[in-house]
N, CA, C and O atoms as a GROMACS GRO file, in nm:
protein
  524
    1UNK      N    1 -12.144   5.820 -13.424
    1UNK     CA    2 -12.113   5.690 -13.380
    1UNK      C    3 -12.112   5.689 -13.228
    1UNK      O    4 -12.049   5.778 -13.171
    2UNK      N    5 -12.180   5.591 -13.153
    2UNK     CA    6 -12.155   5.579 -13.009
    2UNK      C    7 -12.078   5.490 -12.964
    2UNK      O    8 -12.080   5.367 -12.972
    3UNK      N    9 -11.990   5.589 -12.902
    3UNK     CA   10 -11.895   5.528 -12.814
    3UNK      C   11 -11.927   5.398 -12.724
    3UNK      O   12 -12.014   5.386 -12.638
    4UNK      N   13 -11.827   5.298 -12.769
    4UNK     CA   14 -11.845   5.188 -12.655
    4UNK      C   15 -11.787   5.194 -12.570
    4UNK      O   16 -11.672   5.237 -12.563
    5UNK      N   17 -11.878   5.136 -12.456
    5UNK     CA   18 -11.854   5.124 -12.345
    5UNK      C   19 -11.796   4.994 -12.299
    5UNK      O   20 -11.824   4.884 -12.344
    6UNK      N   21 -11.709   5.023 -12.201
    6UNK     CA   22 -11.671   4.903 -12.138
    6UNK      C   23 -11.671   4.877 -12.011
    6UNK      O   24 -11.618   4.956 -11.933
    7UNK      N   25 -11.748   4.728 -11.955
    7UNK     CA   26 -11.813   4.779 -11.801
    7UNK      C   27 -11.741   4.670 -11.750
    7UNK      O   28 -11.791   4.558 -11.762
    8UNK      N   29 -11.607   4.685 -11.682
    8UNK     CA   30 -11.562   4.559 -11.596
    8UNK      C   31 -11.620   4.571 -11.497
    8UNK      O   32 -11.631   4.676 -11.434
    9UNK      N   33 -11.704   4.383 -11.446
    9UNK     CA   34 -11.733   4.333 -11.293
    9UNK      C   35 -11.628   4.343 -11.195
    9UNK      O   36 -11.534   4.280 -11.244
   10UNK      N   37 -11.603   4.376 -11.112
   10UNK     CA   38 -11.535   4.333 -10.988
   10UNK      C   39 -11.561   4.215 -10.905
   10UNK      O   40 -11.532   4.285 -10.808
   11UNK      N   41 -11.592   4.088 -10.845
   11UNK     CA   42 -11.615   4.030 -10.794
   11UNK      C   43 -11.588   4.073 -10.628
   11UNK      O   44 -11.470   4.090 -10.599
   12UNK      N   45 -11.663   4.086 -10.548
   12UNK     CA   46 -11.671   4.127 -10.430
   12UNK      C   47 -11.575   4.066 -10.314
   12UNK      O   48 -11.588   3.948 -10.285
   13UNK      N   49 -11.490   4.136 -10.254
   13UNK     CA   50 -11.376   4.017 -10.158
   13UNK      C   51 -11.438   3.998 -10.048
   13UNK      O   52 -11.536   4.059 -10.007
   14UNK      N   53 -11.372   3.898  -9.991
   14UNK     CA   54 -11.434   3.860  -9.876
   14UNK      C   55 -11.339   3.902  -9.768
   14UNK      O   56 -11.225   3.859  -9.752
   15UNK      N   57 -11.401   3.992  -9.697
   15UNK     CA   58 -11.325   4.019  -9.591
   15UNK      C   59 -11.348   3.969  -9.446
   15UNK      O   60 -11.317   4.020  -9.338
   16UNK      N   61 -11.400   3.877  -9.471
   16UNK     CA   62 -11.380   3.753  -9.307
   16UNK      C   63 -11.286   3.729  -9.250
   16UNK      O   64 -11.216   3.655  -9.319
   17UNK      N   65 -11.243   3.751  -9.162
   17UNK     CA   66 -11.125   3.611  -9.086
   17UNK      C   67 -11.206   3.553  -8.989
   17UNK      O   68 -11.282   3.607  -8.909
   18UNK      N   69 -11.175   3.413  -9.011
   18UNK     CA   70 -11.197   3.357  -8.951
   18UNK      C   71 -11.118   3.284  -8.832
   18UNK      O   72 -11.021   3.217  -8.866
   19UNK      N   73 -11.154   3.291  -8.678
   19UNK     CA   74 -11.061   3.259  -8.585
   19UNK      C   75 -11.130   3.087  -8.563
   19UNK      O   76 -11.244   3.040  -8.560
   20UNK      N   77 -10.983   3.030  -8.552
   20UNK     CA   78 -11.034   2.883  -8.453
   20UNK      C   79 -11.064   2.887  -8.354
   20UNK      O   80 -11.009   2.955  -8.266
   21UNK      N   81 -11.181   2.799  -8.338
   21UNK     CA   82 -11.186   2.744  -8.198
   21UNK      C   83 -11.050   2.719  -8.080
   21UNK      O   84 -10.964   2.632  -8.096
   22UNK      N   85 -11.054   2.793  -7.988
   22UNK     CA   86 -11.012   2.741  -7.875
   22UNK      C   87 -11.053   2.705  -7.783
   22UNK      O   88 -11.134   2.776  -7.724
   23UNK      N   89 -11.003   2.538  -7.711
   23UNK     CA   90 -11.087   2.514  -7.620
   23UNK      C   91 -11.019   2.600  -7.484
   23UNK      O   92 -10.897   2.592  -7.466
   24UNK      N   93 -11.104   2.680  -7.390
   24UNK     CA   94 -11.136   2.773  -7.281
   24UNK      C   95 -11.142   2.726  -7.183
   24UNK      O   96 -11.122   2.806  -7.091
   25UNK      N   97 -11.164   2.615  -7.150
   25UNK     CA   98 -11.266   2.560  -7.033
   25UNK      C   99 -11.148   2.540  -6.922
   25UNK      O  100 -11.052   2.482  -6.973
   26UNK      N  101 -11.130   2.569  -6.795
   26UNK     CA  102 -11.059   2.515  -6.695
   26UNK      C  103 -11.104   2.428  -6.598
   26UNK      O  104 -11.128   2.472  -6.485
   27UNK      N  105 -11.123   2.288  -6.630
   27UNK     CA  106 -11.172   2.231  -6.503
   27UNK      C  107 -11.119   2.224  -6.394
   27UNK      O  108 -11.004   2.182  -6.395
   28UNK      N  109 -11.165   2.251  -6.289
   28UNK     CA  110 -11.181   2.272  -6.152
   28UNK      C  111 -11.224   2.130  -6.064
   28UNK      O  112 -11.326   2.061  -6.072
   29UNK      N  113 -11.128   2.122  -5.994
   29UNK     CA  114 -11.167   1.954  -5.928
   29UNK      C  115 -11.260   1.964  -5.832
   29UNK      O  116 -11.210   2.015  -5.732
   30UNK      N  117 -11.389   1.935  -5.815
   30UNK     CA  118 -11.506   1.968  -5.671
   30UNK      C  119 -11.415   1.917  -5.537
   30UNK      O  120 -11.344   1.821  -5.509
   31UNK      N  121 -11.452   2.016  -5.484
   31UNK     CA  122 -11.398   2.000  -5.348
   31UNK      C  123 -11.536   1.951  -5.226
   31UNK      O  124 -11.655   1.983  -5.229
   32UNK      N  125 -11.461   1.866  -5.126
   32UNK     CA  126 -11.657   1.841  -5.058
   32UNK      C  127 -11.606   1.963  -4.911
   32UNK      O  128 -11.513   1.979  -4.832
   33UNK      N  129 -11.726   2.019  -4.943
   33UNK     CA  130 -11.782   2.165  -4.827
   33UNK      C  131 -11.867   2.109  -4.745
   33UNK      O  132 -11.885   2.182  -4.648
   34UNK      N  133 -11.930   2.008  -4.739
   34UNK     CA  134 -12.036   1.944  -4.657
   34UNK      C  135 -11.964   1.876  -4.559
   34UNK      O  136 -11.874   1.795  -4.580
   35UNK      N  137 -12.011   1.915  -4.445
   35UNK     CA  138 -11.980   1.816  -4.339
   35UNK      C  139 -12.116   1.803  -4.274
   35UNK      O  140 -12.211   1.881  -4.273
   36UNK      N  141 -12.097   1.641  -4.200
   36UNK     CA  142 -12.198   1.614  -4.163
   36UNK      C  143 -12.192   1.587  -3.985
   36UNK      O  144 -12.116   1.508  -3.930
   37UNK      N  145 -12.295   1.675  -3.916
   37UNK     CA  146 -12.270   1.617  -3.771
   37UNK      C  147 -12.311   1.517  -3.694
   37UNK      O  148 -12.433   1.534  -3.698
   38UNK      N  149 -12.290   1.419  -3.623
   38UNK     CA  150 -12.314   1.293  -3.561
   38UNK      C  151 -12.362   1.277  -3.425
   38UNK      O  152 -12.468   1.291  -3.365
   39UNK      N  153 -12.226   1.236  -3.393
   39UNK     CA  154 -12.243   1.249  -3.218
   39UNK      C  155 -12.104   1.317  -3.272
   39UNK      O  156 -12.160   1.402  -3.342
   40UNK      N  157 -11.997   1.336  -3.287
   40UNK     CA  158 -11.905   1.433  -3.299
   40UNK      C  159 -11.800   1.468  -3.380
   40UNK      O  160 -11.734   1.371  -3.418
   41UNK      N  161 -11.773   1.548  -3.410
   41UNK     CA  162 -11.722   1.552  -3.574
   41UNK      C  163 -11.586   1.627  -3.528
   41UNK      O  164 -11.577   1.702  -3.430
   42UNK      N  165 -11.461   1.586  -3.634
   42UNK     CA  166 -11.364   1.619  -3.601
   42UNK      C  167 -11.296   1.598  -3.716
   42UNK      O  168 -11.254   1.493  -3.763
   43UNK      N  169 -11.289   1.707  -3.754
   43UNK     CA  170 -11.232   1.692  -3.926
   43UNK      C  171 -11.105   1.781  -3.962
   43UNK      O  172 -11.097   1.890  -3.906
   44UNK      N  173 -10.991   1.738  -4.062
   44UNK     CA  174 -10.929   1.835  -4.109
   44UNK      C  175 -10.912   1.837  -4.242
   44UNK      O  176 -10.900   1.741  -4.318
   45UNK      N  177 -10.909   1.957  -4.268
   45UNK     CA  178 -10.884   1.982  -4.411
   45UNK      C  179 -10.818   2.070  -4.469
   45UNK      O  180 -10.811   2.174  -4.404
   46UNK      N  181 -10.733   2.070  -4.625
   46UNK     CA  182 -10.648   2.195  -4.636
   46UNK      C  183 -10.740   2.282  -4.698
   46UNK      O  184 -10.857   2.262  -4.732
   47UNK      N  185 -10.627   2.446  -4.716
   47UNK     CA  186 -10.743   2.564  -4.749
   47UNK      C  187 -10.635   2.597  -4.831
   47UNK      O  188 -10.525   2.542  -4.830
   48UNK      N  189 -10.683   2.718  -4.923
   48UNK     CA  190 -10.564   2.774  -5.014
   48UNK      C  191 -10.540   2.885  -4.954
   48UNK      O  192 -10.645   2.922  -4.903
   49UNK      N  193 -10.465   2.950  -4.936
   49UNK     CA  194 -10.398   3.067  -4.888
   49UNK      C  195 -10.438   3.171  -5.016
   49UNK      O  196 -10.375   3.161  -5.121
   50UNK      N  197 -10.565   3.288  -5.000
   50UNK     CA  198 -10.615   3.381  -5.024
   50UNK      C  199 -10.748   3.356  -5.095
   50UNK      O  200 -10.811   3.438  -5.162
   51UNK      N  201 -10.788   3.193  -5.063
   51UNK     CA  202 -10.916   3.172  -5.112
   51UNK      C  203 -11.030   3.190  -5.013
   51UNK      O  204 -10.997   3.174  -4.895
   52UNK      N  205 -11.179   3.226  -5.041
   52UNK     CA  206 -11.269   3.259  -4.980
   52UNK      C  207 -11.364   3.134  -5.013
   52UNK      O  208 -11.383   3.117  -5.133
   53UNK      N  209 -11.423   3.049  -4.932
   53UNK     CA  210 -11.518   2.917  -4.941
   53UNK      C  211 -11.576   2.921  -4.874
   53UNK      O  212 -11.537   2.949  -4.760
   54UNK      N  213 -11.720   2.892  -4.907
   54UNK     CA  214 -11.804   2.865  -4.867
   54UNK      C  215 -11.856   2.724  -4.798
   54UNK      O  216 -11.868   2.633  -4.879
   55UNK      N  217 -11.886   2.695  -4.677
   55UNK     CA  218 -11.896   2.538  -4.605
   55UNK      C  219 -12.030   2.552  -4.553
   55UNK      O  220 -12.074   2.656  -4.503
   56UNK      N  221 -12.099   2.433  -4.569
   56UNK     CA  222 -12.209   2.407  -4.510
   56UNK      C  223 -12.191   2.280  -4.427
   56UNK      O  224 -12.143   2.180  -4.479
   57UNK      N  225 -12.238   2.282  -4.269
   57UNK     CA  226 -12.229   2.221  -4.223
   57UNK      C  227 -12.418   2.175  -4.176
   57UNK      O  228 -12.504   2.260  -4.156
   58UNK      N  229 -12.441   2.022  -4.169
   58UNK     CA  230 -12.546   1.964  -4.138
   58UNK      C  231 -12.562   1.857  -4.042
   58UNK      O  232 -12.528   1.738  -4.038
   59UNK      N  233 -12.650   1.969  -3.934
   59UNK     CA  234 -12.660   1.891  -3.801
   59UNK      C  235 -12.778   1.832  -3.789
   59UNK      O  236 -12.827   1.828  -3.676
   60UNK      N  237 -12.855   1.771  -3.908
   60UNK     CA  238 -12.951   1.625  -3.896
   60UNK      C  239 -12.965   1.558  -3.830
   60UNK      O  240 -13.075   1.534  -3.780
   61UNK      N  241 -12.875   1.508  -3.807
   61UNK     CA  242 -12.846   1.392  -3.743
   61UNK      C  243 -12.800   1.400  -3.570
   61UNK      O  244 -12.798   1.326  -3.472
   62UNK      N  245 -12.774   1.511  -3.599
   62UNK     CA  246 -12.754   1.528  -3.430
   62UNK      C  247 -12.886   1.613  -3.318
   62UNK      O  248 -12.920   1.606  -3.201
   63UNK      N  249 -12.922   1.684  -3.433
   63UNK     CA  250 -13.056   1.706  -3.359
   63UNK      C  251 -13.169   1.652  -3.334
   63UNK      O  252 -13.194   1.555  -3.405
   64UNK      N  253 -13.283   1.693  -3.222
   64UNK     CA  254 -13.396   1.620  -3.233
   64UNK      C  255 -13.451   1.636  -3.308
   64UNK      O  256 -13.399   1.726  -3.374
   65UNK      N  257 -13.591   1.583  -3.380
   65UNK     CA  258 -13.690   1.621  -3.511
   65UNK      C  259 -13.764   1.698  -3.462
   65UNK      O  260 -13.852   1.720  -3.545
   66UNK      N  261 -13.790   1.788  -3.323
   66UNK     CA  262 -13.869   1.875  -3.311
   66UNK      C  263 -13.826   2.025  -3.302
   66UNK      O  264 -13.884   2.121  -3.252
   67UNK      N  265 -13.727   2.018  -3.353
   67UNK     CA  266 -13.636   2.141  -3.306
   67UNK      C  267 -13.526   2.202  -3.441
   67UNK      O  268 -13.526   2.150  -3.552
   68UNK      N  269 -13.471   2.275  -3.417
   68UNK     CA  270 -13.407   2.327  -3.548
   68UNK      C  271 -13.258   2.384  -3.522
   68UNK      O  272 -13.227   2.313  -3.426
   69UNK      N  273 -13.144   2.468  -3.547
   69UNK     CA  274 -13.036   2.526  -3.503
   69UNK      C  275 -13.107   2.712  -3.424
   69UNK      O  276 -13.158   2.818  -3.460
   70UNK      N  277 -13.078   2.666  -3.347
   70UNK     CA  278 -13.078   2.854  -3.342
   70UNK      C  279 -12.945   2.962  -3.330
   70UNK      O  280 -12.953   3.080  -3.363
   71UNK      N  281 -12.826   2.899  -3.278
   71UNK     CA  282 -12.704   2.959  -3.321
   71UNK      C  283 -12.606   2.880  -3.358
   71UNK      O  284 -12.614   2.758  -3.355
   72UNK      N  285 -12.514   2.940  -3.394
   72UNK     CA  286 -12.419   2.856  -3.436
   72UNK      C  287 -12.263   2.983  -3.409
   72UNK      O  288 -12.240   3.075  -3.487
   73UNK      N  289 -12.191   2.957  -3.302
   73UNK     CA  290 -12.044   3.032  -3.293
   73UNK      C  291 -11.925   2.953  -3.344
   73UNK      O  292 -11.905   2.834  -3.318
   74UNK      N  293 -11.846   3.031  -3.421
   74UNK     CA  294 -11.720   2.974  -3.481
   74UNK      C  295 -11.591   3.047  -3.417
   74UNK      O  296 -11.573   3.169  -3.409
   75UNK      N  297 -11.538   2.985  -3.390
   75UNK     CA  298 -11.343   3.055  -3.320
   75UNK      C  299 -11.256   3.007  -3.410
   75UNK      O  300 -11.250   2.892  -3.454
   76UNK      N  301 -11.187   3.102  -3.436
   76UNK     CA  302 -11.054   3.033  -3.509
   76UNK      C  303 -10.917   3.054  -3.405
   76UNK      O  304 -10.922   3.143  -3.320
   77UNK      N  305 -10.822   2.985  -3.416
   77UNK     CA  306 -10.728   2.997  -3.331
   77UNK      C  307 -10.617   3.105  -3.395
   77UNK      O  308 -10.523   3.148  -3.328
   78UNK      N  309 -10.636   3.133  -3.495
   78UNK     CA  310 -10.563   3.174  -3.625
   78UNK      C  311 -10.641   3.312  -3.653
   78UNK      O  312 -10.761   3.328  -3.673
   79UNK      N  313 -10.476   3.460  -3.647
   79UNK     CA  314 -10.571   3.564  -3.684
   79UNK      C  315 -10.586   3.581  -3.777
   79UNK      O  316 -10.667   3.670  -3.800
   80UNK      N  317 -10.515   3.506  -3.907
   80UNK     CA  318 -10.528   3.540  -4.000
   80UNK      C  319 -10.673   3.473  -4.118
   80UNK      O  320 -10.752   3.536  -4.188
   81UNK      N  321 -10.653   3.298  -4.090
   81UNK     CA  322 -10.773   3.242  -4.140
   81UNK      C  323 -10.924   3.272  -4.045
   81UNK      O  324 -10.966   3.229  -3.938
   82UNK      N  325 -10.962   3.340  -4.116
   82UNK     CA  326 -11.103   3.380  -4.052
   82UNK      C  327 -11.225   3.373  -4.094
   82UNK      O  328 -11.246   3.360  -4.215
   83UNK      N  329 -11.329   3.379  -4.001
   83UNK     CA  330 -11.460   3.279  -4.032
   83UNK      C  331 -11.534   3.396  -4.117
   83UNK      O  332 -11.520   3.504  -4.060
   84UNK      N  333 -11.589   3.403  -4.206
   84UNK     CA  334 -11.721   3.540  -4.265
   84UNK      C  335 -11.859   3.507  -4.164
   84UNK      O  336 -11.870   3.463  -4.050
   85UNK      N  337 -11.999   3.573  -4.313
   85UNK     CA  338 -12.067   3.529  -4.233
   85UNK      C  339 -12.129   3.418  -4.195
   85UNK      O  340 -12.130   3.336  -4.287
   86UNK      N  341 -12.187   3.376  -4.087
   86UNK     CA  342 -12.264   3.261  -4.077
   86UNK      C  343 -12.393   3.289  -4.070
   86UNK      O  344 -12.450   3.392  -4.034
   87UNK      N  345 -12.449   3.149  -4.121
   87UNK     CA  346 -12.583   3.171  -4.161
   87UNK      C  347 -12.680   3.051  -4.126
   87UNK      O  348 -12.658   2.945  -4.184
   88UNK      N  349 -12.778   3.056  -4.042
   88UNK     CA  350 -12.897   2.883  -4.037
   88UNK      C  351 -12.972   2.917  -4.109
   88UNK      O  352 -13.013   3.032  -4.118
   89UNK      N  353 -13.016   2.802  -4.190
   89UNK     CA  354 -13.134   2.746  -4.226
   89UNK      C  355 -13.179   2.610  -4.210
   89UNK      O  356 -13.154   2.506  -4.271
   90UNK      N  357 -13.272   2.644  -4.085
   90UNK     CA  358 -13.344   2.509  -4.045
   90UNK      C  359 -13.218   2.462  -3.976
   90UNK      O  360 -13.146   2.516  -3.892
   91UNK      N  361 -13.210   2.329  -4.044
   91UNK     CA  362 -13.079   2.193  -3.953
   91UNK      C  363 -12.942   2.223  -3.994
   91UNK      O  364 -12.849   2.164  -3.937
   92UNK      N  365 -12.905   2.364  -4.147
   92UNK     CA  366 -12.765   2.357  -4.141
   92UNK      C  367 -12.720   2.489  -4.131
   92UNK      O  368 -12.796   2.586  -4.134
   93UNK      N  369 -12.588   2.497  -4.119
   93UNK     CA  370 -12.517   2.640  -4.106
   93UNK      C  371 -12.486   2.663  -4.220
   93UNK      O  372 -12.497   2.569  -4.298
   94UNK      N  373 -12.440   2.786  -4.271
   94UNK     CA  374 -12.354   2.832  -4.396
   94UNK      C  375 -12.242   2.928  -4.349
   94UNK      O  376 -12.257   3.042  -4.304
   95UNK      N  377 -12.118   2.855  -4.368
   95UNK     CA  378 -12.011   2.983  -4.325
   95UNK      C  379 -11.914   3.028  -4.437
   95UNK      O  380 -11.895   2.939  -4.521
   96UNK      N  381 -11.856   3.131  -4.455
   96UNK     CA  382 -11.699   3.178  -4.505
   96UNK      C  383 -11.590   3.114  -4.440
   96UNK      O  384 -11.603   3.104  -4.318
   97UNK      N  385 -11.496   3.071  -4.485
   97UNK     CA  386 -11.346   3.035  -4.466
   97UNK      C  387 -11.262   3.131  -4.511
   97UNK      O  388 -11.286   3.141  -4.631
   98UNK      N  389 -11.139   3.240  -4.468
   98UNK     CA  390 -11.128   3.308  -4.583
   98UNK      C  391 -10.976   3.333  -4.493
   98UNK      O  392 -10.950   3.327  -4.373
   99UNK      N  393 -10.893   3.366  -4.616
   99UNK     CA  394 -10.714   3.430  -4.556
   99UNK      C  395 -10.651   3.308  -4.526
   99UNK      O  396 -10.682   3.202  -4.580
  100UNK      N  397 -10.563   3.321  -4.443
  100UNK     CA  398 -10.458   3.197  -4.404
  100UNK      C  399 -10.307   3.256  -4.423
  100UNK      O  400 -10.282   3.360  -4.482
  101UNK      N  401 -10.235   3.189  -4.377
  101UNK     CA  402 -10.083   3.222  -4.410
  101UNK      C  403 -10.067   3.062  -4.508
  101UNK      O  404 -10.162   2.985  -4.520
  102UNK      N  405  -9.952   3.040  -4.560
  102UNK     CA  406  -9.900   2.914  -4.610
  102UNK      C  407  -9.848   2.856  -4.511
  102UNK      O  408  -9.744   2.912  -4.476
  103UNK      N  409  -9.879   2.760  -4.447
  103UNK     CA  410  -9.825   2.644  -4.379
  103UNK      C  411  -9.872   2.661  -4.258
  103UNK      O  412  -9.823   2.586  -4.174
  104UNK      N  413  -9.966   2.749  -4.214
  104UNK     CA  414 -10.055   2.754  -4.093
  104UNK      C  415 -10.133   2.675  -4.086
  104UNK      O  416 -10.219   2.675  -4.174
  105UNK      N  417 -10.138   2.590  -3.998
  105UNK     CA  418 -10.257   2.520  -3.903
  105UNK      C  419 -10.343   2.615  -3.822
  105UNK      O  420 -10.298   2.706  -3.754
  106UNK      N  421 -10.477   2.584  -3.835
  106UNK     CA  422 -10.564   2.686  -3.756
  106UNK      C  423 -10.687   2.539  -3.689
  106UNK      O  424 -10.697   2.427  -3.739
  107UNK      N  425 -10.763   2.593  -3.566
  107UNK     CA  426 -10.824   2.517  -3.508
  107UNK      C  427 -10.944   2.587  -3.558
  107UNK      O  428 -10.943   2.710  -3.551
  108UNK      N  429 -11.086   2.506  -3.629
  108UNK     CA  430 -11.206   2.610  -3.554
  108UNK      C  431 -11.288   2.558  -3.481
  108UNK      O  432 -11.345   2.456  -3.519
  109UNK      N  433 -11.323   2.633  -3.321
  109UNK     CA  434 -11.397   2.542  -3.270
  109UNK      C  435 -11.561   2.636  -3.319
  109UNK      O  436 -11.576   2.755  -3.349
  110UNK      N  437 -11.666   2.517  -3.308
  110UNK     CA  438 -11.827   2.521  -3.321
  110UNK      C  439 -11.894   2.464  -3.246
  110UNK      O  440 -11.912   2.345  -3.218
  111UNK      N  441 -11.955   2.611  -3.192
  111UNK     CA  442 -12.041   2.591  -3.092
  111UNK      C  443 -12.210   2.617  -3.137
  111UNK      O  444 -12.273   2.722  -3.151
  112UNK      N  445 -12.252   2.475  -3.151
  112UNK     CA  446 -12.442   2.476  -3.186
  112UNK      C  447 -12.532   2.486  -3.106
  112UNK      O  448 -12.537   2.377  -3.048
  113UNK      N  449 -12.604   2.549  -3.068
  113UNK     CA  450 -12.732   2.584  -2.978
  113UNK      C  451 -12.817   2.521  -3.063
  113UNK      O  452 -12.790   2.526  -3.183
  114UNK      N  453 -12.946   2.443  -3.014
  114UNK     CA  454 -13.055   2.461  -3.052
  114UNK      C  455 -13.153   2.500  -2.990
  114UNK      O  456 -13.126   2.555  -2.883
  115UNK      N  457 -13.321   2.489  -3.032
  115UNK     CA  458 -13.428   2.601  -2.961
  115UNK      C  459 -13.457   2.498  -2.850
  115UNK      O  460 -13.553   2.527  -2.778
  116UNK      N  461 -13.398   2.394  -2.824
  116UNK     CA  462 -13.422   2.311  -2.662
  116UNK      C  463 -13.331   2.359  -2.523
  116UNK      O  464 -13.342   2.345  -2.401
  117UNK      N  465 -13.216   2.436  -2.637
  117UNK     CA  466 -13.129   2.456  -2.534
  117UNK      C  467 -12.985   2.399  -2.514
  117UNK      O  468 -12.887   2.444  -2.454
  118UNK      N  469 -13.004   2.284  -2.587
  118UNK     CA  470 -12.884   2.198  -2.615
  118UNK      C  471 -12.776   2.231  -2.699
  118UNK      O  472 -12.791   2.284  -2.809
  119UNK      N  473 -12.666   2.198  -2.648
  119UNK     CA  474 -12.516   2.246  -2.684
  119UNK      C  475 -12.448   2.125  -2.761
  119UNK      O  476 -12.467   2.005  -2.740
  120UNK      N  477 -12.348   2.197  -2.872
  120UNK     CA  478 -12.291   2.076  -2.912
  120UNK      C  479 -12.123   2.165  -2.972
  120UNK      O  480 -12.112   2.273  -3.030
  121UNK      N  481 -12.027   2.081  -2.934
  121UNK     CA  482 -11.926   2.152  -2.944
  121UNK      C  483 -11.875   2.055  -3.035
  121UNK      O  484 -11.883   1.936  -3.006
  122UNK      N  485 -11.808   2.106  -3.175
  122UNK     CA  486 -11.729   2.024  -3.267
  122UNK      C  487 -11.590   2.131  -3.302
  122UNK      O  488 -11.584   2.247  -3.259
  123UNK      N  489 -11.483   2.067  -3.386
  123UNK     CA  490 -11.366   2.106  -3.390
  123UNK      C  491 -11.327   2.089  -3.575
  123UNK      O  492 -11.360   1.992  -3.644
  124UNK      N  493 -11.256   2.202  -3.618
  124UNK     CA  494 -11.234   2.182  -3.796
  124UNK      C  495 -11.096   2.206  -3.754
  124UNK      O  496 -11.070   2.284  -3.662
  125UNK      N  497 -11.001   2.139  -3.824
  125UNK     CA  498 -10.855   2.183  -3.859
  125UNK      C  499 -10.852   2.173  -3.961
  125UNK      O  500 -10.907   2.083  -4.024
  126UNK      N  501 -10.763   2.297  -4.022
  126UNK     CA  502 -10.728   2.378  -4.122
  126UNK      C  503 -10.586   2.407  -4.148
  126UNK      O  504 -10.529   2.496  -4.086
  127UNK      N  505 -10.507   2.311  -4.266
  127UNK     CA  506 -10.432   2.362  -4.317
  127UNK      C  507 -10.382   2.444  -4.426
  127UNK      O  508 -10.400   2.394  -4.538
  128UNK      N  509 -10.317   2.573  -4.423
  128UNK     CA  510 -10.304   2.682  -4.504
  128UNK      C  511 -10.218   2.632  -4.592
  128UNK      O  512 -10.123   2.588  -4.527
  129UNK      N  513 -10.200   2.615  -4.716
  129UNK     CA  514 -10.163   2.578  -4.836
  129UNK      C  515 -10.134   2.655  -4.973
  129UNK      O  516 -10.232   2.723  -5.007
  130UNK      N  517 -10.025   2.661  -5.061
  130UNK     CA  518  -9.990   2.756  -5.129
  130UNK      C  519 -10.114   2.751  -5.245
  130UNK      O  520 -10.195   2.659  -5.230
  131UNK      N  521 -10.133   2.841  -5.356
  131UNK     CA  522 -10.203   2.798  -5.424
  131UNK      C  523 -10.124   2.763  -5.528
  131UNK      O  524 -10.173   2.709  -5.627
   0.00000   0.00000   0.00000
C-alpha cells in the first residue's frame, strides 16, 4: 500500500514595509544679489552671520558701449565680513560676501576701472544679522 502523502501550500509573506511620503522640501525665500550701477549706487543690505553669497554687480548702464570693466577693488571696513573672489565678465563683477559678527555694520567701498580709464566709486552697507 502507498503511503499518502500530504503536501501543505504555504502562501508566501510579504515582507514590504512600506514608508510614507514625507514632504522634504525647505523653501528658501530668493534673496536679490543683483545690483545695478547708474550714475551712483548706494545700497544697504542685511547679511547672515556665517553665510557665504555670492553678488553680482552690473555696470551697463554706467559704462560706455565701447568699452568693458577691467578692474574692479572692494574694501570692507569690517575685519571680519570679508570680500572672496572677484570676478569680470564683460559689464559685470562677481564677488563673495562672507563672515560678519551679529550686529555689525560694515561699509564696502567699489572701486571700477574701465579699459578708457575711467573711475567709478560706489558704496554697499552691510548689516550682520543672526541666522
Amino acid at each position: 500500500m502507498l503511503e499518502e502523502k500530504h503536501i501543505i501550500f504555504i502562501a508566501p509573506e510579504s515582507r514590504e514595509i512600506i514608508i510614507p511620503y514625507e514632504d522634504r522640501n525647505v523653501d528658501i525665500e530668493p534673496e536679490i544679489r543683483e545690483l545695478e550701477i547708474g550714475s551712483m549706487l548706494q545700497k544697504s543690505a542685511a547679511h547672515t552671520a556665517g553665510n557665504v553669497i555670492k553678488w553680482r554687480v552690473d555696470y551697463k548702464h554706467w559704462l560706455d558701449n565701447a568699452t568693458e570693466l577691467q578692474t574692479l577693488n572692494i574694501n570692507s571696513s569690517s575685519a571680519s565680513l570679508t570680500i572672496g573672489a572677484i570676478q569680470i565678465l564683460g559689464r559685470h563683477a562677481y564677488f563673495f560676501v562672507q563672515g560678519g559678527v551679529i550686529g555689525e555694520q560694515a561699509t564696502l567701498t567699489l572701486t571700477a576701472t574701465d579699459f578708457f580709464g575711467n573711475k567709478k566709486n560706489d558704496t554697499l552697507q552691510f548689516s550682520v544679522v543672526a541666522p
